[in-house]
N, C-alpha and C positions, 0 to 999 in steps of 0.2 A: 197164740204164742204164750209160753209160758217163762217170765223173768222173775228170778229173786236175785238180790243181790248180796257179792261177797265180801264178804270185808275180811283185812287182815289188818291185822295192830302188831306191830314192831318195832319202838321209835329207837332211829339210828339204825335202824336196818333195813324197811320196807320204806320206799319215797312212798310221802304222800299224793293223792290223785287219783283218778277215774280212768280204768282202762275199759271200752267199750266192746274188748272182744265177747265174743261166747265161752263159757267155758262149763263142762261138765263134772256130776260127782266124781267121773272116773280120772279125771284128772290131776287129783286133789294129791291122792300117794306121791305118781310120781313127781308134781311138781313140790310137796314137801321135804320128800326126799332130797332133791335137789338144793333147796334153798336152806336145808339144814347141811349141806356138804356129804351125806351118804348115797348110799346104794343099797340096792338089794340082789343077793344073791340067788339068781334063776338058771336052771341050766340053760346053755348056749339056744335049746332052740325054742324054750319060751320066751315067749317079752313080756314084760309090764304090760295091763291096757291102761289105756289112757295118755295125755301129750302132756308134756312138763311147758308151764308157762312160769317158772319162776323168773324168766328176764322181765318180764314185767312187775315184778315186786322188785326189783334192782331199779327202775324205772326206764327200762330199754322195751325197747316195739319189738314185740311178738311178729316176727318174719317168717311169710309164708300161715298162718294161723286161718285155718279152717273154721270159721264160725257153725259148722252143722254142727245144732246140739239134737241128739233122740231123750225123748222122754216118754213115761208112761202114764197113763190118768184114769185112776176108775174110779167112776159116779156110785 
């Protein structure tokens, strides 16, 4: 298993604390997106990859949150 941990700093805006989900690079856009209030403009039948976990930088439980992260590793 491979863990590094994320930090975010935003005082007054991110609670402080330890959320123990999983979460991947790809997640990072749309949950920034999110936690800055925008969007991004894709046509109707692309999506974003990746899950917005920005309710937990709000300090609310990430519901339904899939902990499988894939990674890559070459020696």
């Amino acid at each position: 298993t491979m863990t590094v941990p994320l930090i975010w700093w935003q005082p007054g805006k991110i609670k402080p604390g330890v959320v123990n989900e999983q979460v991947s690079h790809i997640d990072f856009i749309p949950s920034i997106l999110a936690h800055l209030g925008m969007r991004v403009d894709l046509p109707p039948q692309q999506k974003l990859p990746g899950h917005d976990y920005s309710a937990a930088l709000r300090g609310e439980k990430l519901i339904g949150w899939d902990n499988t992260v894939f990674y890559e590793f070459d020696d």
